[in-house]
C-alpha positions as CSV (number, residue, x, y, z in Angstrom):
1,X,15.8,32.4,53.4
2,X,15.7,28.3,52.3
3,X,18.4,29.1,49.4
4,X,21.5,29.3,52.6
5,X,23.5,26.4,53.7
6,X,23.9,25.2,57.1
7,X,27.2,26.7,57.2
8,X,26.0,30.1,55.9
9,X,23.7,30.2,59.1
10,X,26.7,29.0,61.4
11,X,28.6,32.2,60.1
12,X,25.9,34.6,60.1
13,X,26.0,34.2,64.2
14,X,29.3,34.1,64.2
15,X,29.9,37.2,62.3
16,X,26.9,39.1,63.4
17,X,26.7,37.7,67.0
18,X,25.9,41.0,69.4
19,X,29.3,40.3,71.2
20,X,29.7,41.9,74.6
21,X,32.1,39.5,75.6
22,X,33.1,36.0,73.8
23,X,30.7,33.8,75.6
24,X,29.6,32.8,71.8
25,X,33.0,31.5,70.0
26,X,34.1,29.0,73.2
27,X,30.6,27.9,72.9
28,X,30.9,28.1,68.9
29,X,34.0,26.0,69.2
30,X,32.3,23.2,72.0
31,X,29.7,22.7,69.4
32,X,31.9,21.8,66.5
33,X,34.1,19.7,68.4
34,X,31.0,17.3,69.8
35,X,29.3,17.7,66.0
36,X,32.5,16.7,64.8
37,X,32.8,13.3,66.8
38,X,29.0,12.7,66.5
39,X,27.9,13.2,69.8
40,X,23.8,14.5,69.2
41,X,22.4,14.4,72.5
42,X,25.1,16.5,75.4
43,X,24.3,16.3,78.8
44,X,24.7,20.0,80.7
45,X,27.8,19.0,82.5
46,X,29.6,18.1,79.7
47,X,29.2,21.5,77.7
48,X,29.7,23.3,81.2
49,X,33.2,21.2,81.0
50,X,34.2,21.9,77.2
51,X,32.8,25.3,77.9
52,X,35.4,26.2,80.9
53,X,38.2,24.0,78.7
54,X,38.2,26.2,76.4
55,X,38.1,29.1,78.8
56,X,40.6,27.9,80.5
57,X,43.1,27.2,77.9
58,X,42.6,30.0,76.1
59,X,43.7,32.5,79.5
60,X,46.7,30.3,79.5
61,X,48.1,31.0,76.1
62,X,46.5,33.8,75.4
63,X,45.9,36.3,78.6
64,X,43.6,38.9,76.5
65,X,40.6,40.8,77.6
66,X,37.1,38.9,77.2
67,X,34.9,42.0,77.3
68,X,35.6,45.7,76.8
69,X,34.5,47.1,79.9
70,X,37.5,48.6,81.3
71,X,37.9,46.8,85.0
72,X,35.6,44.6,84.4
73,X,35.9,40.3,84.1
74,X,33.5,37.6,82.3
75,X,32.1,34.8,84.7
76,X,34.4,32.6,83.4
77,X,37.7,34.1,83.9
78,X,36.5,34.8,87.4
79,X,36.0,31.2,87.7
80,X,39.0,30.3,86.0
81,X,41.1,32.8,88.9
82,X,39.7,31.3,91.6
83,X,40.8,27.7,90.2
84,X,43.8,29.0,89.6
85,X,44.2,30.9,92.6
86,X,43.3,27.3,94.6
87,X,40.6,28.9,95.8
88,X,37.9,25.9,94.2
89,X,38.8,22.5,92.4
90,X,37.9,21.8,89.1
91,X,35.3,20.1,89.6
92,X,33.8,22.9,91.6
93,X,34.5,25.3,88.6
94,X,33.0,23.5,86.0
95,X,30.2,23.3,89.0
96,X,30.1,27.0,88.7
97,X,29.8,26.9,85.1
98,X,26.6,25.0,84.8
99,X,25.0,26.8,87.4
100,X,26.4,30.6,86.4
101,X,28.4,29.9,83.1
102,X,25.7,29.1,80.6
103,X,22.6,31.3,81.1
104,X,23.1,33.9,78.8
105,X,24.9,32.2,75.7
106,X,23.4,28.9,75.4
107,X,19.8,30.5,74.7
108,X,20.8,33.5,73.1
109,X,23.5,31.5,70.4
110,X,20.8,30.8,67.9
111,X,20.5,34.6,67.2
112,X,21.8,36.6,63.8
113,X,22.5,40.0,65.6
114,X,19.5,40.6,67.1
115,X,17.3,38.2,65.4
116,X,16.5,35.2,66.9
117,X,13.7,33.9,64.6
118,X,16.4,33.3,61.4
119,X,18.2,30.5,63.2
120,X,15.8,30.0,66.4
121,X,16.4,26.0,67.5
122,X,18.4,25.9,63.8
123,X,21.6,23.9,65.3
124,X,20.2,22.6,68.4
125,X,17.5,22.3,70.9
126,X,17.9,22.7,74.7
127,X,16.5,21.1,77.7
128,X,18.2,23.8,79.7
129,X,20.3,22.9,82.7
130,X,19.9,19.1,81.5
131,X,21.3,18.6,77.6
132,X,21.8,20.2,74.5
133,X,20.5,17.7,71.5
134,X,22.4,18.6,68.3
135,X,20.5,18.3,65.1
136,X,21.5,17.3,61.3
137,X,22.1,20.8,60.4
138,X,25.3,21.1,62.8
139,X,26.4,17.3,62.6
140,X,26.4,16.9,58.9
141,X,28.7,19.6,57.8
142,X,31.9,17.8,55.8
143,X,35.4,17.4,57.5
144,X,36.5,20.4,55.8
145,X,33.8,22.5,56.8
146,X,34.5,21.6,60.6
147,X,38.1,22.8,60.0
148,X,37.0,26.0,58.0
149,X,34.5,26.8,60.9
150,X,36.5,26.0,64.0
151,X,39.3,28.1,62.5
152,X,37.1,30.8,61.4
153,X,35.8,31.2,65.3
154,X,39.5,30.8,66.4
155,X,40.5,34.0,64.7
156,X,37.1,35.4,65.8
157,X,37.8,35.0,68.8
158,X,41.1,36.8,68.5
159,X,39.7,39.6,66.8
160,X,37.2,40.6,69.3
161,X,40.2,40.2,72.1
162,X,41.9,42.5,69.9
163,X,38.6,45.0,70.0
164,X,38.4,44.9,73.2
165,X,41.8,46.1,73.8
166,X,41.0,48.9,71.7
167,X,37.8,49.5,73.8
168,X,39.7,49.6,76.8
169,X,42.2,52.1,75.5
170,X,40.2,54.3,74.8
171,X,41.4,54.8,71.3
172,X,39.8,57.3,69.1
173,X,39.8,57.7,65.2
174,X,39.4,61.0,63.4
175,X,39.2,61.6,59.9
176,X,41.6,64.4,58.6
177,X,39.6,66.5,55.9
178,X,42.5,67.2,54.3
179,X,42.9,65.6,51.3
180,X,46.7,65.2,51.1
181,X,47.0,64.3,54.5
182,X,45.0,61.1,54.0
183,X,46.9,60.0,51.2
184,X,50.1,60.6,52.2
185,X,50.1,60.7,55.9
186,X,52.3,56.7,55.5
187,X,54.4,58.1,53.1
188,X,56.7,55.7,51.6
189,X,55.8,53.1,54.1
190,X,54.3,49.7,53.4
191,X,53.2,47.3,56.2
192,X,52.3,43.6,56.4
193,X,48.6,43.3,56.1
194,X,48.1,39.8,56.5
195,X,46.9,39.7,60.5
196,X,43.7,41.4,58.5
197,X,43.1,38.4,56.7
198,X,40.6,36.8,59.4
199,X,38.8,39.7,59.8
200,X,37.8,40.3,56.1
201,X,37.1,36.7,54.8
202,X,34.0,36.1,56.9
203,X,32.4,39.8,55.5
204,X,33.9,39.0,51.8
205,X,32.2,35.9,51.8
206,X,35.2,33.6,52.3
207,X,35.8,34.2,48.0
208,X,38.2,36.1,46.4
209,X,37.1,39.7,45.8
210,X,38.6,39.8,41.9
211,X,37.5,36.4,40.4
212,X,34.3,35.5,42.8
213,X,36.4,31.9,43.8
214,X,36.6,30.2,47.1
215,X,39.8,31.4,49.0
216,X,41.5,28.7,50.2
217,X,45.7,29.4,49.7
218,X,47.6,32.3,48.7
219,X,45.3,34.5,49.9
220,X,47.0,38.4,48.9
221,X,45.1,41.2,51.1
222,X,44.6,44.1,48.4
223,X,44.4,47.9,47.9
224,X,41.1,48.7,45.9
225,X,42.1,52.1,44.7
226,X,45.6,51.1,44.9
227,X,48.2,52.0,47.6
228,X,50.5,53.5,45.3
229,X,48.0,56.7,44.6
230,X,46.0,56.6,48.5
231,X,48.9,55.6,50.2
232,X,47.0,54.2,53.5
233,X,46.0,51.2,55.1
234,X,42.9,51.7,56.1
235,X,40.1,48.7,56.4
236,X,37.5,49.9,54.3
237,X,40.2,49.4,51.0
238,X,41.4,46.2,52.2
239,X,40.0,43.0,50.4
240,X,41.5,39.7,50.0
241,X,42.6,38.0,46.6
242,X,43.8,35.1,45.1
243,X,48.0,36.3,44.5
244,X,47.5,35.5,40.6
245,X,43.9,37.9,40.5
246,X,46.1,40.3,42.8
247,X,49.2,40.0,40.4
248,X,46.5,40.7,37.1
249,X,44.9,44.0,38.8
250,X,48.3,45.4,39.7
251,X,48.4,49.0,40.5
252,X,45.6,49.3,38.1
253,X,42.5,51.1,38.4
254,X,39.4,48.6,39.4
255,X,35.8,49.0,37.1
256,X,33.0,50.6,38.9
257,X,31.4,47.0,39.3
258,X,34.2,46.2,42.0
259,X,33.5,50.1,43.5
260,X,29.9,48.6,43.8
261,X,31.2,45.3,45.4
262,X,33.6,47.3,47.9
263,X,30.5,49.4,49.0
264,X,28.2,46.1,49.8
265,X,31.4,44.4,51.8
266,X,32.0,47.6,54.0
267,X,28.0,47.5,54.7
268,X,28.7,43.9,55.7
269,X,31.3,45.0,58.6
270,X,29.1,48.0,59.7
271,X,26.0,45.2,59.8
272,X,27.6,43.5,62.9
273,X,28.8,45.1,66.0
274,X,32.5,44.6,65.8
275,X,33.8,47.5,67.4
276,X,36.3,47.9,64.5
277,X,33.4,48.9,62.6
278,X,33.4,52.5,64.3
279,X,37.0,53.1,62.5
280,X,35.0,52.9,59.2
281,X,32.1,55.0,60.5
282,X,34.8,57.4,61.5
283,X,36.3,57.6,58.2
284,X,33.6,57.0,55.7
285,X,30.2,58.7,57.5
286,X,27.6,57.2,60.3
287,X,25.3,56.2,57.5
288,X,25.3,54.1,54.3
289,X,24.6,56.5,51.7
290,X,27.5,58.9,53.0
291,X,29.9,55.7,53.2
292,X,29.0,54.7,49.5
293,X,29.3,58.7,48.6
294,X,32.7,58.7,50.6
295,X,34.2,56.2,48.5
296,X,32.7,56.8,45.3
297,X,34.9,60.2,45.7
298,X,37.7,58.5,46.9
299,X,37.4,56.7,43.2
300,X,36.9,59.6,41.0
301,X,39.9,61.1,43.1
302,X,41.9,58.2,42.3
303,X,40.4,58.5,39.2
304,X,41.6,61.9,38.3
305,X,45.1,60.5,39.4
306,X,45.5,57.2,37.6
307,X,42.7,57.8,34.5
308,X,40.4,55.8,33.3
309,X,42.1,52.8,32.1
310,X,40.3,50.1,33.9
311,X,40.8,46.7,35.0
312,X,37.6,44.4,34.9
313,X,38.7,41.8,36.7
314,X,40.2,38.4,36.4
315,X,38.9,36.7,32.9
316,X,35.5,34.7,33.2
317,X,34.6,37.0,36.0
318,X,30.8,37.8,36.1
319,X,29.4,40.0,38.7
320,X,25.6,38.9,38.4
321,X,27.3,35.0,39.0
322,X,29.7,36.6,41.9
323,X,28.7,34.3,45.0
324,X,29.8,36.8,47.2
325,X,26.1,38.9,46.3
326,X,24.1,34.8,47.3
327,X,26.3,34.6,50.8
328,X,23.4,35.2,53.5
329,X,25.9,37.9,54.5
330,X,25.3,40.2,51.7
331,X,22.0,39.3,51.8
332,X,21.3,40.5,55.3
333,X,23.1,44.1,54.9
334,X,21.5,44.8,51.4
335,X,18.8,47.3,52.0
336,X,16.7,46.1,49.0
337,X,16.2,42.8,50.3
338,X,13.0,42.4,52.8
């Protein structure tokens, strides 16, 4: 596990984090921003202060759920109310914060899912209810890395709000069995897919899906077997792209290789506990082999449709170089791995 970058870790709990509420990105985000301006060693009132900041601020602009149990409210937007309500000061709330704030997702951070010994004491140590003392790992990442991560937990944040919505609605998925149904139950419609861009580039790998590059502009979310034959939107064939890759591949249909590659990215999603994830399991089967079997039809289906004319992806592309199959991950989800 020595072959991952610092920021590879940071992601892994990020993406994988077992998120009952999101205690873990306003603490993701406090982190960056004292790495950022060098501040190693953070006494407990401070983080309680940055903690309830970006509580606080984050109510204001965006009045979402924080958790998914239906009537239910984190600590801190109870704290937050009673502020607002003029109930206690601010002082007193961020008060509340270090004493009732912080126990939970300050020791539990440094955990990958449920693993806590991958990234135990990785980004910091804590002396707890005194300081947090940042190490090298967390305050060496570049300028660009600081902005990639703290926007990367920004739209995290946003897409477990969005869950929980869903959570709280109540909203059930069912998969039709009938074949024409779920290809042409949008008909002619096409939507904007581009609010699914945060969610997919943390479990792509934060490269393009065609060419194996680092996506950083004119990023194109994609039909694998293409729209104009399944005629859905549904997550498990959505995969980002570089436009020009996206322009190449067309309406064509994709080599097995990238069938392969689709398979290992869906695994990635159902690896964390996004609640999305239950949309795939819904569609695709509650087990890995039935979701690889699901879509492997899907392809021969398309298959049958389109022909075997095959694209094989942008030129100089090499899936045994793809650094998509090195991101920790891929790494975690593939079952051949230890």
């Amino acid at each position: 596990m020595d072959n991952f970058s610092p920021s590879d870790y940071w992601k892994g709990i990020v993406l994988y984090g077992l998120n009952a509420a999101t205690y873990k990105m306003a603490l993701a985000k406090c982190l960056l921003g004292f790495a950022k301006t060098g501040l190693d060693d953070v006494p407990w009132d401070r983080v309680a202060a940055s903690f309830y900041q970006e509580y606080r601020q984050r109510l204001h602009e965006n009045p979402m759920p924080q958790m998914g149990m239906r009537g239910r409210r984190t600590v801190l937007e109870r704290i937050v109310q009673e502020e607002k309500g003029g109930l206690i000061s601010r002082p007193q709330a961020i008060e509340k914060v270090c004493n009732e704030g912080l126990n939970d997702v300050v020791p539990r951070f440094q955990t990958i899912g449920a693993n806590a010994d991958i990234v135990r004491n990785y980004f910091y140590e804590m002396e707890f209810g005194k300081s947090l003392k940042l190490k090298d790992t967390l305050l060496t990442l570049g300028e660009n890395e600081f902005d990639e991560l703290t926007a990367e937990v920004t739209a995290r944040w946003g897409l477990l709000e969005g869950a929980f919505s869903i959570s709280r609605s109540q909203e059930n998925y069912e998969l039709a069995n009938d074949i024409r149904y779920i290809y042409l139950r949008q008909g002619d419609r096409r939507q904007s897919l581009a609010t699914n861009i945060p969610f997919l580039m943390g479990y792509q790998g934060n490269v393009c899906f065609y060419c194996g590059e680092a996506l950083v502009e004119d990023i194109h979310v994609d039909h694998v077997p293409p729209w104009q034959i399944v005629r859905h939107d549904e997550v498990w064939n959505l995969v980002l792209s570089h436009g020009h890759c996206n322009l190449q591949k067309s309406d064509k249909l994709v080599g097995p290789h990238f069938v392969q590659k689709l398979i290992a990215r869906n695994e990635n999603i159902m690896g964390s506990n996004h609640p999305w994830k239950k949309k795939i399991e819904a569609l695709l089967g509650n087990n890995a082999n039935s979701r690889a079997t699901a879509i492997e039809h899907h392809y021969e289906q398309v298959k049958i449709v389109r022909g075997p004319d095959y694209w094989g992806g942008s030129k100089g592309y090499n899936p045994e170089t793809d650094p998509f199959y090195r991101r920790l991950v891929t790494f975690l989800n593939n079952p051949d791995n230890p």
